[in-house]
ZAMAR-532305 format. One record per residue (C-alpha): residue in one letter; x, y, z. Coordinates in Angstrom, 2 decimals. Layout:
  aa        u        v        w
   A        X        Y        Z
...
//
This chain:
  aa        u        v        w
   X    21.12    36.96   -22.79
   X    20.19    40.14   -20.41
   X    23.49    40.28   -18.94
   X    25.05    41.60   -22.52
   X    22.58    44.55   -21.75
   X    23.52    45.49   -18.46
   X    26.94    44.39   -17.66
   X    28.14    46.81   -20.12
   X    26.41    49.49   -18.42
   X    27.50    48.79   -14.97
   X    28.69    51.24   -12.56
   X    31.36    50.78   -10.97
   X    31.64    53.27    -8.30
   X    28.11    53.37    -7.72
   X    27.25    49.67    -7.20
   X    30.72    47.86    -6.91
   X    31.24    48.17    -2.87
   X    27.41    47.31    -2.42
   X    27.50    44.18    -4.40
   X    30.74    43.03    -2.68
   X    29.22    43.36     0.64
   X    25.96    42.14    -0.52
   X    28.04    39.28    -2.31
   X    29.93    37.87     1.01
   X    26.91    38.29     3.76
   X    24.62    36.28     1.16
   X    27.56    33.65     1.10
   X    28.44    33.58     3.80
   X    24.44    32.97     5.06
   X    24.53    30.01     1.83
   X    26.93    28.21     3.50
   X    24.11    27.10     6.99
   X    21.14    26.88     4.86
   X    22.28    25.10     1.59
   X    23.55    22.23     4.59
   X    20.56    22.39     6.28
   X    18.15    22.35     3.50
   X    20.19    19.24     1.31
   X    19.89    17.62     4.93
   X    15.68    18.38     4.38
   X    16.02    17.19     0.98
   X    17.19    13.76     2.23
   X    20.34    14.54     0.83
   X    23.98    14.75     1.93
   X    24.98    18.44     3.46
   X    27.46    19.16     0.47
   X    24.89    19.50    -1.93
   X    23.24    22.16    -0.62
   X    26.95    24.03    -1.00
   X    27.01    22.99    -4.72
   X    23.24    24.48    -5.50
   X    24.21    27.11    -3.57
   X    27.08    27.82    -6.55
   X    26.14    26.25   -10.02
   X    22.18    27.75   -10.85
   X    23.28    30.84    -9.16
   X    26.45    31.60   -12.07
   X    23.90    30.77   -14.64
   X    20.89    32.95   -13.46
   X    23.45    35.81   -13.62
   X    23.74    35.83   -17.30
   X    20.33    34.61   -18.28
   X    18.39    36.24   -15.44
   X    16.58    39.57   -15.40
   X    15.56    40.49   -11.41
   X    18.67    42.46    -9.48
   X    17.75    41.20    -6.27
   X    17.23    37.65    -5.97
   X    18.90    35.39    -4.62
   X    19.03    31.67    -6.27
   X    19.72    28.03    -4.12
   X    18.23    25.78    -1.66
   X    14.78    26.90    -0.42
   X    13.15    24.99     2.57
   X     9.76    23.87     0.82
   X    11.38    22.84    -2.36
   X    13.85    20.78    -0.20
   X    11.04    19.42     1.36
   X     9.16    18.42    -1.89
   X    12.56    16.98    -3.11
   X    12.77    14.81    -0.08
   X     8.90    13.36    -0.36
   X    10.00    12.30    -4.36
   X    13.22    10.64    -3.32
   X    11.41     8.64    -0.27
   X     8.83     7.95    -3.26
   X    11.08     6.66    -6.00
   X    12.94     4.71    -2.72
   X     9.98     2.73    -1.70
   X     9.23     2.06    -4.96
   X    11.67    -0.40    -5.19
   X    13.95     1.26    -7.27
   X    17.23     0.97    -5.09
   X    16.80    -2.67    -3.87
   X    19.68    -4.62    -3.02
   X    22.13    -1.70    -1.30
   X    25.38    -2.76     0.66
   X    26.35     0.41     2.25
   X    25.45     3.75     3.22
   X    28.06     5.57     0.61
   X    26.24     3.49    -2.02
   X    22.84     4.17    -0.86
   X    23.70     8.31    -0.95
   X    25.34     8.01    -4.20
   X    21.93     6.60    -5.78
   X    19.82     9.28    -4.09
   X    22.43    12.14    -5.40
   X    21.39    10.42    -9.15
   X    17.61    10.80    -8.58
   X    17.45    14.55    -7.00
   X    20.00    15.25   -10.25
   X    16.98    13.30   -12.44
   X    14.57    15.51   -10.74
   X    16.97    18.89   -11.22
   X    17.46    18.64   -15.21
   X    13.28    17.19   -15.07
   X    12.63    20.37   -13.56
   X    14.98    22.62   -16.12
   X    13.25    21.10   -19.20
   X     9.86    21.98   -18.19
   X    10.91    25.02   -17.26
   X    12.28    25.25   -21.08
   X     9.42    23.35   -22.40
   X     7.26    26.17   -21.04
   X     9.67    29.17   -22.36
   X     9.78    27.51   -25.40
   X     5.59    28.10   -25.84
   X     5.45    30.91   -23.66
   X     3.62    29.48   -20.36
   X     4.78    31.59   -17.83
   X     0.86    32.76   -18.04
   X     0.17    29.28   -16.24
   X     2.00    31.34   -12.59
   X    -1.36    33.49   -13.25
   X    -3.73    30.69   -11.91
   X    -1.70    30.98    -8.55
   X    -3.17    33.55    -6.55
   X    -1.20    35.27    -3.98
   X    -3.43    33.78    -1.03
   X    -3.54    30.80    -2.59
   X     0.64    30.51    -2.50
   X     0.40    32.07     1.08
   X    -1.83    29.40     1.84
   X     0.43    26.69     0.46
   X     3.75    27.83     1.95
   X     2.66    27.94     5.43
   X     1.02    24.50     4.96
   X     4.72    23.42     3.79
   X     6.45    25.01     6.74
   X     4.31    22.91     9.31
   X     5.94    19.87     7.02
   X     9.03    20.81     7.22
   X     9.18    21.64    11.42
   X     7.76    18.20    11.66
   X    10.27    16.69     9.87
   X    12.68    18.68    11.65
   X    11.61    17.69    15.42
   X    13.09    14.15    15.60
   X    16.33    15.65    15.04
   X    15.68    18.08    17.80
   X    15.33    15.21    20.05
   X    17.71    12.73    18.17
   X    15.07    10.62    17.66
   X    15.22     7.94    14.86
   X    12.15     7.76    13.21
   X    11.86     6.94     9.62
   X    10.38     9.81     7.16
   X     6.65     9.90     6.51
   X     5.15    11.01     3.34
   X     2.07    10.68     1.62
   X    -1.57    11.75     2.98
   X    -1.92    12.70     7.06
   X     2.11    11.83     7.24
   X     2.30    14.98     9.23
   X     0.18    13.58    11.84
   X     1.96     9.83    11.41
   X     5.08    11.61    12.10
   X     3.89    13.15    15.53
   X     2.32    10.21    16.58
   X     5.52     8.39    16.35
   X     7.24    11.17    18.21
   X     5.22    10.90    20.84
   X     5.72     7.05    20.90
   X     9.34     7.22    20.99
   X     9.87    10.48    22.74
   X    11.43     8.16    25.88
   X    14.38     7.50    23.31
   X    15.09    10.92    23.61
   X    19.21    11.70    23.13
   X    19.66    14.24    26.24
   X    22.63    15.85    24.73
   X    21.25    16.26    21.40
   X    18.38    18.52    22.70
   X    20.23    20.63    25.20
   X    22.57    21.08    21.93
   X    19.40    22.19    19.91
   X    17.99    24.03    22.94
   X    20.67    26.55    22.96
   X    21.11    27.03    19.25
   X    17.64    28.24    19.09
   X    17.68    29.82    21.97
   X    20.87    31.80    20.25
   X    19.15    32.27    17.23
   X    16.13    33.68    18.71
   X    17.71    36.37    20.49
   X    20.27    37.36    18.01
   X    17.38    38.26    15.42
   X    16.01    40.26    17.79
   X    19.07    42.04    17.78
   X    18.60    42.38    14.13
   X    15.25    43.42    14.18
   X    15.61    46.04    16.96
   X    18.70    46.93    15.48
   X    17.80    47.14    12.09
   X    18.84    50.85    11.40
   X    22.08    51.05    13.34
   X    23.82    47.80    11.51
   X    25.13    48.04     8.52
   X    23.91    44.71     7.19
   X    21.95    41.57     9.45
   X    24.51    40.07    11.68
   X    24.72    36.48    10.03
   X    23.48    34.29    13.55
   X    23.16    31.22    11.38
   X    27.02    31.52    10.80
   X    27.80    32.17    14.38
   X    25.69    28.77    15.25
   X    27.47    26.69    12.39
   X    30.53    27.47    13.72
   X    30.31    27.42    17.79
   X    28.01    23.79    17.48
   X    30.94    22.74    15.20
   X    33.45    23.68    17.53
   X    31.52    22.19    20.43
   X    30.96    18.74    18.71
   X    34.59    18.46    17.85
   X    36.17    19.11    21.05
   X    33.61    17.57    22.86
   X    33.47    14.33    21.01
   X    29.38    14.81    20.80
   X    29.32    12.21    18.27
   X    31.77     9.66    20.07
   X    30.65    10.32    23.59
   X    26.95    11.36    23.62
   X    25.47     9.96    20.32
   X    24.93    13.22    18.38
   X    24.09    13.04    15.22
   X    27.30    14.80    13.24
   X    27.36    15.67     9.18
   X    30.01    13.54     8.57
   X    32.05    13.63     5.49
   X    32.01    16.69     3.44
   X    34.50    16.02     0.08
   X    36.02    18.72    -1.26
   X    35.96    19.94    -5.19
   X    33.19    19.38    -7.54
   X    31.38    16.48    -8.05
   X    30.22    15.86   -11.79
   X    27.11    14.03   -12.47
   X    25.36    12.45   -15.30
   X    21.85    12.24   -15.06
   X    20.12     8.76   -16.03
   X    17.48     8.44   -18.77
   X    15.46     6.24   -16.53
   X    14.95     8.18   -13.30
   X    14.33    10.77   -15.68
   X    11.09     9.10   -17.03
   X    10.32     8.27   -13.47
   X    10.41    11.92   -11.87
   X     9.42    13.58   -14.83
   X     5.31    13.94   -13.39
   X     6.61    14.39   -10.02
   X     9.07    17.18   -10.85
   X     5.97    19.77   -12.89
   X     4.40    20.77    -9.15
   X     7.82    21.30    -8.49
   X     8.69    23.44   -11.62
   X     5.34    25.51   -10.88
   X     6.22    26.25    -6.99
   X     9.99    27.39    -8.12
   X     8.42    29.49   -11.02
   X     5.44    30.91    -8.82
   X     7.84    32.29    -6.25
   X    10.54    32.91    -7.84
   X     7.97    35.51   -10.35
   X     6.13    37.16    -7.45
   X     9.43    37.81    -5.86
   X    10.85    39.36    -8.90
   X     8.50    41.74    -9.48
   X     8.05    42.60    -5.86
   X    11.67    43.89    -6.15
   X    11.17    45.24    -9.72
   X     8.67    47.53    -8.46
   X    10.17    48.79    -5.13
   X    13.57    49.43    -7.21
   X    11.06    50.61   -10.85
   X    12.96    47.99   -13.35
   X    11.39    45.61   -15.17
   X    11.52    41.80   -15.54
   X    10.50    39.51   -18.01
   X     8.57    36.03   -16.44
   X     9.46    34.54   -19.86
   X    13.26    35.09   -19.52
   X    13.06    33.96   -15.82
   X    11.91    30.50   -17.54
   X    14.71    30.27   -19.82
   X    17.08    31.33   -16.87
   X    15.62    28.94   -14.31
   X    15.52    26.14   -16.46
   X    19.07    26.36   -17.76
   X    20.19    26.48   -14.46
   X    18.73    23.66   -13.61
   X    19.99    21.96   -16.25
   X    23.30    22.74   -15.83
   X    23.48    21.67   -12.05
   X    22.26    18.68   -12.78
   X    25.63    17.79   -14.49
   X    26.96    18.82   -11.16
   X    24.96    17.23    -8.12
   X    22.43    19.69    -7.79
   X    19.01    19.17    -6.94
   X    16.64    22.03    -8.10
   X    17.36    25.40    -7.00
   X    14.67    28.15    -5.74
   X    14.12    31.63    -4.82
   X    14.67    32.33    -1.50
   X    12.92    35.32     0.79
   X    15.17    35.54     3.29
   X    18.17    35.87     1.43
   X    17.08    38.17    -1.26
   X    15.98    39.98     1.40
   X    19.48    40.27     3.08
   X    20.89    40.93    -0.84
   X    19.12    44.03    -0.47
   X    19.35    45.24     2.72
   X    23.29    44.88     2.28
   X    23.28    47.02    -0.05
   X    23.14    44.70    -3.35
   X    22.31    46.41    -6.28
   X    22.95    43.69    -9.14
   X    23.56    40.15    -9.82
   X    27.00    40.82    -9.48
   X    26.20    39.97    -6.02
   X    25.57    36.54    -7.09
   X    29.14    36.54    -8.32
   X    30.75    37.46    -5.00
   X    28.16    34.88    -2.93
   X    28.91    32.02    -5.93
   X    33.24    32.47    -4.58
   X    32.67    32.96    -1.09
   X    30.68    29.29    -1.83
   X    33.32    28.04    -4.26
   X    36.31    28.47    -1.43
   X    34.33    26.96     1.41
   X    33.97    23.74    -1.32
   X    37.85    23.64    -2.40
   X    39.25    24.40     0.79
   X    37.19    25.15     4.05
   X    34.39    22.39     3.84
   X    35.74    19.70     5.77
   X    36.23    21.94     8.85
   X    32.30    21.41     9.15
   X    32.15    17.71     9.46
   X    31.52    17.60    12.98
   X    28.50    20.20    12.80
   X    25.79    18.46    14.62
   X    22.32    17.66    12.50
   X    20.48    19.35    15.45
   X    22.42    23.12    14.90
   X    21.14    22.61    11.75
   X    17.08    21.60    12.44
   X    17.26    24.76    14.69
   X    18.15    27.06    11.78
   X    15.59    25.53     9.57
   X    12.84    26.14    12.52
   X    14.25    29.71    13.51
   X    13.95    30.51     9.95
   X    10.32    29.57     9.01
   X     8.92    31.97    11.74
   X     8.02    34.26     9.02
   X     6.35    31.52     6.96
   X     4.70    30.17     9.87
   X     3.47    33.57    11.11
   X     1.24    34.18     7.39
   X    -1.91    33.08     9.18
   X    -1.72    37.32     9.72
   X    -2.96    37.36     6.25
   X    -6.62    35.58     7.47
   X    -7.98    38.69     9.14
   X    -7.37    41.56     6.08
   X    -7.94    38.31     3.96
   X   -11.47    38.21     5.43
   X   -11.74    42.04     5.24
   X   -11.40    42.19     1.83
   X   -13.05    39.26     0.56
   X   -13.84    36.12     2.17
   X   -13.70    33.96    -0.41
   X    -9.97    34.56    -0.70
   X    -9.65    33.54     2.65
   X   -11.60    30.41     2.33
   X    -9.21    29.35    -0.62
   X    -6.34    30.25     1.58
   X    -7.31    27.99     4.52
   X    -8.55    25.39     2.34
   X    -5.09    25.18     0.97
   X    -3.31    24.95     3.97
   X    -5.10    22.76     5.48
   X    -4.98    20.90     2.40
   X    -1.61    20.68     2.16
   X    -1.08    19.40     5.85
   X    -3.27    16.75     5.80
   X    -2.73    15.41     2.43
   X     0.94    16.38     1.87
   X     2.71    19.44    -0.39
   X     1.88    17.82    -4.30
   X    -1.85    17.19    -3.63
   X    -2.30    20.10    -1.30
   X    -0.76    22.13    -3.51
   X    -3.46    20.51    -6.33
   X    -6.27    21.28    -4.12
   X    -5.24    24.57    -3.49
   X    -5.06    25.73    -7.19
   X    -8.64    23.93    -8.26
   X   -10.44    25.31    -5.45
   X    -9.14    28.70    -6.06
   X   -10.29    28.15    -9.57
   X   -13.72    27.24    -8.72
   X   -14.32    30.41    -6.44
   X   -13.68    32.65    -9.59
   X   -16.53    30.22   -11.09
   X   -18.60    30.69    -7.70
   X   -18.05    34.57    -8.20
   X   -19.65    34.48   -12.08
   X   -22.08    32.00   -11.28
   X   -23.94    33.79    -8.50
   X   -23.91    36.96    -9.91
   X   -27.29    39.03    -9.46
   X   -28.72    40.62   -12.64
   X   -30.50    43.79   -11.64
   X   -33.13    46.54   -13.37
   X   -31.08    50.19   -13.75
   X   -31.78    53.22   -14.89
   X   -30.40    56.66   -16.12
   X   -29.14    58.96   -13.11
   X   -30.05    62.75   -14.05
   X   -27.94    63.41   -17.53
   X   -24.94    61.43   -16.41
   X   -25.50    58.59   -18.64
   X   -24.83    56.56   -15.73
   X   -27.06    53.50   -15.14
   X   -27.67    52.21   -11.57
   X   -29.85    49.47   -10.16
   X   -32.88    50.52    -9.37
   X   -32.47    49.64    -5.86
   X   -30.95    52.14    -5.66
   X   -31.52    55.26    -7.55
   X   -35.35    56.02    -8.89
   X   -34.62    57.33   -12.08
   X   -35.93    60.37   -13.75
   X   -36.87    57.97   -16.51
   X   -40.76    56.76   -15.46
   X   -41.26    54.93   -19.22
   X   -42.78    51.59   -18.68
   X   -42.21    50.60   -22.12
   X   -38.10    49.68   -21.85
   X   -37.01    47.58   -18.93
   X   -32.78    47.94   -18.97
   X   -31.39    45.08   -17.60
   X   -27.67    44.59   -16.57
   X   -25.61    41.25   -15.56
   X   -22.61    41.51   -13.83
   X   -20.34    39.34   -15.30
   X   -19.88    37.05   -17.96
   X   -22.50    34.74   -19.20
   X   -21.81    31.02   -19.98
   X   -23.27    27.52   -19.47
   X   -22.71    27.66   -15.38
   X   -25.14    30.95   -15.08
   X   -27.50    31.58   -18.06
   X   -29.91    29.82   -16.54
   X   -30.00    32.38   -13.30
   X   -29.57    35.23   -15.96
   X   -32.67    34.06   -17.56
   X   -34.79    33.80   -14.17
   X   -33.58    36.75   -12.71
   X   -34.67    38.59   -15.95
   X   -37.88    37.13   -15.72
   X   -37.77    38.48   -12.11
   X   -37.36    42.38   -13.54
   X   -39.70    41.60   -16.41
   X   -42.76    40.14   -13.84
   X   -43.61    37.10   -16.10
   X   -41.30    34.61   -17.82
   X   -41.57    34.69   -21.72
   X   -42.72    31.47   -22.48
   X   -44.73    30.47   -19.52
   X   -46.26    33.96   -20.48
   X   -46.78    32.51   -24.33
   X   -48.89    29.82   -22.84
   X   -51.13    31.96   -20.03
   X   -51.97    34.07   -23.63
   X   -52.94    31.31   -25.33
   X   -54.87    29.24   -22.87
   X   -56.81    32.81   -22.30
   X   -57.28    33.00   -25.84
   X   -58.90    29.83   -25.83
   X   -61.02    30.50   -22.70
   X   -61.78    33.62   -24.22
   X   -63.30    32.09   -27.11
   X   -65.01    29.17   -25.35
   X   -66.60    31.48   -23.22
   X   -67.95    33.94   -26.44
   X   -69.30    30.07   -27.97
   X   -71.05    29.81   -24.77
   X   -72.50    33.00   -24.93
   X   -73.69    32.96   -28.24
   X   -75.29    29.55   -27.32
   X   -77.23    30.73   -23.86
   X   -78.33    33.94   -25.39
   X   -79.76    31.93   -28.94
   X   -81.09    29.25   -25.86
   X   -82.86    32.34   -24.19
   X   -83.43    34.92   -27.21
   X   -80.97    37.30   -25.26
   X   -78.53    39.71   -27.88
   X   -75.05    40.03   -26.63
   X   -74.56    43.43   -26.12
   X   -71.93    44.61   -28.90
   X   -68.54    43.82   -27.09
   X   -69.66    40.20   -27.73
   X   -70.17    39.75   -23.35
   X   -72.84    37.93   -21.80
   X   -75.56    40.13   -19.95
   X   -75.11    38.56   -16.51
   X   -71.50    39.70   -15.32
   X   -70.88    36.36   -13.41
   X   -71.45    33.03   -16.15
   X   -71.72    29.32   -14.46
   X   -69.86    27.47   -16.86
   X   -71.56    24.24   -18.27
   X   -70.57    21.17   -16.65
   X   -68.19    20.63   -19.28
   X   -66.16    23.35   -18.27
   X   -63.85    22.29   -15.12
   X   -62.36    25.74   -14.59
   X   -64.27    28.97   -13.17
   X   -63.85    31.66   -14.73
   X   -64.06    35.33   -12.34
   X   -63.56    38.65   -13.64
   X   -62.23    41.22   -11.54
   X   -65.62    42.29   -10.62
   X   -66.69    39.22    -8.86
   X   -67.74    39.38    -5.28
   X   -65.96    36.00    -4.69
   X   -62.91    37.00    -6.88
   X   -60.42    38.57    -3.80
   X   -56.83    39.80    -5.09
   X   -54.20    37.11    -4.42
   X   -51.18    39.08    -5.12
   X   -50.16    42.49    -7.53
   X   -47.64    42.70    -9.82
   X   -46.67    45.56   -12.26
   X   -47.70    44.20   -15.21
   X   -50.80    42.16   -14.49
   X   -52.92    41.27   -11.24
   X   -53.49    37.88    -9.46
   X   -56.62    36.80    -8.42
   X   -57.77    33.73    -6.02
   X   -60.82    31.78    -6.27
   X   -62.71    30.61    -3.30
   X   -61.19    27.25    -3.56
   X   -58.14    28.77    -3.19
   X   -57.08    28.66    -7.10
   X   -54.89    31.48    -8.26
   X   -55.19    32.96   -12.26
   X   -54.04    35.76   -13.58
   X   -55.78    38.06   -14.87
   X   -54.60    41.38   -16.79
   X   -51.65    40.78   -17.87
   X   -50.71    43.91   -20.43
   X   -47.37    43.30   -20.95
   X   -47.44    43.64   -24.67
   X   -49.04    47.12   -24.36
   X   -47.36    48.87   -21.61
   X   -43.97    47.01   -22.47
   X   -42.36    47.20   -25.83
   X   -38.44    47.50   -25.65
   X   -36.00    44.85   -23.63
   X   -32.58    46.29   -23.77
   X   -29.82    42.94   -22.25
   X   -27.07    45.73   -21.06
   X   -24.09    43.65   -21.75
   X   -20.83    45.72   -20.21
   X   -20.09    43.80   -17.41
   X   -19.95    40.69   -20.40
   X   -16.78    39.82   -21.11
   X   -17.54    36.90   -22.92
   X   -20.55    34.56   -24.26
   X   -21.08    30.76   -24.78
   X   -23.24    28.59   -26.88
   X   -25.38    28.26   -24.39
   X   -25.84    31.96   -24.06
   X   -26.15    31.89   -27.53
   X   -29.46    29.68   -27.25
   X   -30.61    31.74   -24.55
   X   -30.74    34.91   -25.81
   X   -32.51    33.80   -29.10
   X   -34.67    31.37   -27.33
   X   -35.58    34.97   -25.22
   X   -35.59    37.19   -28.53
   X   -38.09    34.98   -30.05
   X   -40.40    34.10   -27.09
   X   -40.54    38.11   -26.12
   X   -41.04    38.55   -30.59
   X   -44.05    36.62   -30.14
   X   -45.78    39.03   -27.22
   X   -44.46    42.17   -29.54
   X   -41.68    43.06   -27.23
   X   -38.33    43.95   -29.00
   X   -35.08    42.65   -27.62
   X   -31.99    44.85   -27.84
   X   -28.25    43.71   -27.03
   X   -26.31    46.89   -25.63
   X   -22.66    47.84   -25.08
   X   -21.15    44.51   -26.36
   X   -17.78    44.36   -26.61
   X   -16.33    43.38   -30.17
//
């Protein structure tokens, strides 16, 4: 329980005013964006307001980051929203009467999908997964939450427009959804987009204010705020709803609603809610520690399990549907000044008046004032495709995995994009191992230094030890390119080699037989190296090989290599001829620090290689392994 460790130590006059102020903007910017993003979630506004309250009192006293803040987040709304359409149209709210019926039974699955969400996030505390966030690459999440923020505009536009089409989900809904835009764009509530027009409009221009501003205000002017309150005021007195056919929030109750999650829906989010644990815990981590370092504390990704999933868990019991890290408020927490999660205290009562008291002054905020704050705020999301260029820069495989996740994800939705994503950005780390180049190096001088000799010429000129270095693990996806690119630096391949010695050998002592048999024939004496007399021998008819020594006149050099020679025939045959490896060669030496780690099928390689090399009396030699 961190907060025994710190809340003891707090100090008062140093962080007290900070947190307060931090406390109230944060709130206060809650209270547009937990609406908004309940409204994305396919929920009613008020729930936003009550995960904008509940996870957040429980992450104080289990959580370890200062600076983030906990609630609605737009691409976890928007995941929420896809399982809730799913679990609909699967037929398991058939038979509803009315629309305060039909919300009711959506409230019961996002809860479902809220305390799903908190026991996997348990489940992996419990056994320590939080190493799973690992697999996530940084591009790879970039990739996958700007791919989510093109969902969620498009499901945002028909309210810009006040156009009624039904939600899409599944593979290419994204383009579904703008077809049918297009289609009914001649529906178009006039009203409702003038309405939209200006709060964005608004919006625009009063974070520019903010940005340009940035040193001379004391905190971010809270725009979203300004727009809740001026569309509300706008709609009411000018009967929007009544009059024009804008699209109004409607009811918002007041206290707290207490909910009891259902064994059943349970069973039936339970696969759909672990991409949605691993997004919450993936962002939630990488913006912990971003913070952690810029302010040098630590934080444990273990306790942030425990503290996100008991959240969870807890606001399921209270109409919550699972709560998130988001950006742009922890980024306000700081930049007003918070220092600690007493902040969350402050934001969790500015929240918990609005629900007892204030709420129902917003019923009349229009849907659209709301699908313009979601837009406005997923410029910066939107604008990651900055990332490509440096991306490319640095390695362009990393960019590859981030494009292939976002387009991924909007063409084939947020779960399976979000699959894609994470198994292609596996397989590049096996594309990185697997065409690794294995190289000859040397000694530099007296460093002790090895390079490849591409590079460096060595002071070093003994033929007898070939050094050869991999660069990377090898396993059963690349020991089959270590072993030809080692044949490459040797000149010959081991056993191929075996069988060129041994066919020799035999044509070696076919050719003495036929020696001894022309020279008895003639009553010649082979001289006393056991060679005929006549340096070029027609084979018998028998033999359907020729057989040229260097010497020959016909015998023209096909092609040199450092450890033997090639020659052609006139028929265009190629033999080698020469071939001293087991005299000027003697020591192999398999330089293994760039080897992290070997397989069985290493295994078999390397003594397949120690015994093949054994047999032309070359010695094989492991170096540098790690224990």
């Amino acid at each position: 329980v961190p907060i025994t460790r710190w809340l003891p130590r707090y100090k008062i006059k140093k962080n007290l005013f900070g947190d307060i102020a931090g406390g109230i903007t944060v709130g206060i910017v809650h209270l547009p964006q937990g609406m908004a993003y309940a409204l994305l979630a396919s929920l009613p506004a008020v729930t936003g307001l009550y995960v904008s309250f509940f996870p957040v009192l429980i992450y104080v006293i289990f959580g370890t980051s200062r600076h983030i803040s906990i609630g609605t987040f737009a691409v976890i709304s928007l995941m929420i929203g896809a399982v809730i359409d799913k679990v609909r149209h699967g037929g398991v709210i058939p038979g509803l009467s009315c629309q305060e019926t039909y919300d009711m039974r959506k409230i019961q699955v996002a809860v479902a999908l809220s305390l799903a969400v908190g026991l996997i996030h348990v489940i992996m505390y419990i056994f320590r997964l939080g190493i799973i966030t690992l697999y996530l690459s940084s591009h790879m999440v970039s990739g996958f939450t700007c791919g989510a923020a093109f969902h969620v505009m498009t499901s945002q536009i028909p309210k810009l427009f006040g156009l009624n089409i039904p939600r899409k989900s599944g593979p290419l809904a994204l383009i579904y959804t703008y077809i049918d835009v297009f289609k009914n764009l001649y529906t178009t509530n006039v009203a409702t987009l003038i309405l939209s027009a200006c709060c964005i409009i608004l919006l625009v221009i009063g974070k520019e204010i903010n940005l340009r501003f940035k040193k001379k205000l004391p905190f971010p002017l809270p725009w979203e705020l300004v727009v809740v309150i001026c569309s509300t005021i706008a709609s009411y007195y000018g009967f929007l709803n009544l009059n024009y056919g804008v699209t109004i929030v409607g009811e918002i109750p007041t206290g707290i609603q207490v909910t009891v999650p259902q064994t059943d829906d349970l069973g039936t989010v339970f696969v759909d809610a672990i991409p949605i644990a691993i997004v919450v815990f993936a962002i939630a981590v990488s913006l912990a520690q971003m913070f952690a370092v810029k302010h040098v504390y630590e934080t444990d990704s273990n306790q942030e399990l425990l503290a996100y999933g008991l959240a969870n868990i807890f606001g399921a019991f209270f109409s919550c549907f699972p709560a998130a890290t988001s950006l742009s408020r922890s980024s306000i927490w700081e930049e007003t000044g918070g220092k600690t999660q007493i902040t969350g205290v402050v934001s969790s009562a500015v929240i918990l008046v609005i629900l007892l008291w204030i709420g129902p002054l917003f019923q009349s905020l229009p849907e659209a004032a709301l699908a313009s704050i979601i837009i406005v705020n997923l410029k910066r999301m939107l604008m990651q495709f900055n990332q490509l260029p440096p991306l490319w820069r640095v390695s362009r495989l990393d960019a590859t995995v981030w494009l292939v996740t976002w387009l991924a994800v909007v063409l084939l939705g947020v779960d399976l994009g979000l699959a894609v994503g994470a198994g292609y950005s596996l397989l590049t780390v096996v594309f990185r191992t697997q065409i690794g180049t294995g190289q000859t190096v040397v000694a530099v001088g007296d460093t002790g230094v090895f390079r490849s000799t591409k590079k460096f010429n060595g002071d070093d000129d003994d033929s007898s030890v070939l050094v050869f270095a991999f660069p990377g693990p090898i396993y059963y996806a690349n020991h089959q390119r270590f072993k030809n690119q080692l044949a490459l630096s040797l000149g010959f391949e081991p056993a191929l080699e075996i069988h060129r010695r041994k066919k020799r050998k035999m044509k070696e002592e076919r050719l003495q037989r036929l020696t001894h048999v022309n020279s008895a024939f003639s009553g010649d004496q082979p001289d006393h190296n056991g060679a005929a007399a006549s340096a070029n021998i027609t084979p018998s008819t028998t033999d359907s090989e020729p057989h040229l020594s260097p010497e020959s006149s016909d015998a023209t050099p096909a092609k040199m290599n450092s450890r033997g020679s090639m020659f052609k025939s006139p028929n265009g045959d190629v033999f080698i001829n020469g071939l001293d490896t087991g005299d000027s060669l003697k020591h192999v030496i398999i330089d293994m620090t760039s080897c992290s780690f070997v397989d069985n099928d290493t295994v078999k390689t390397f003594s397949s290689l120690y015994s093949d090399l054994r047999k032309l009396e070359i010695a094989m030699y492991l170096a540098a392994c790690t224990s």
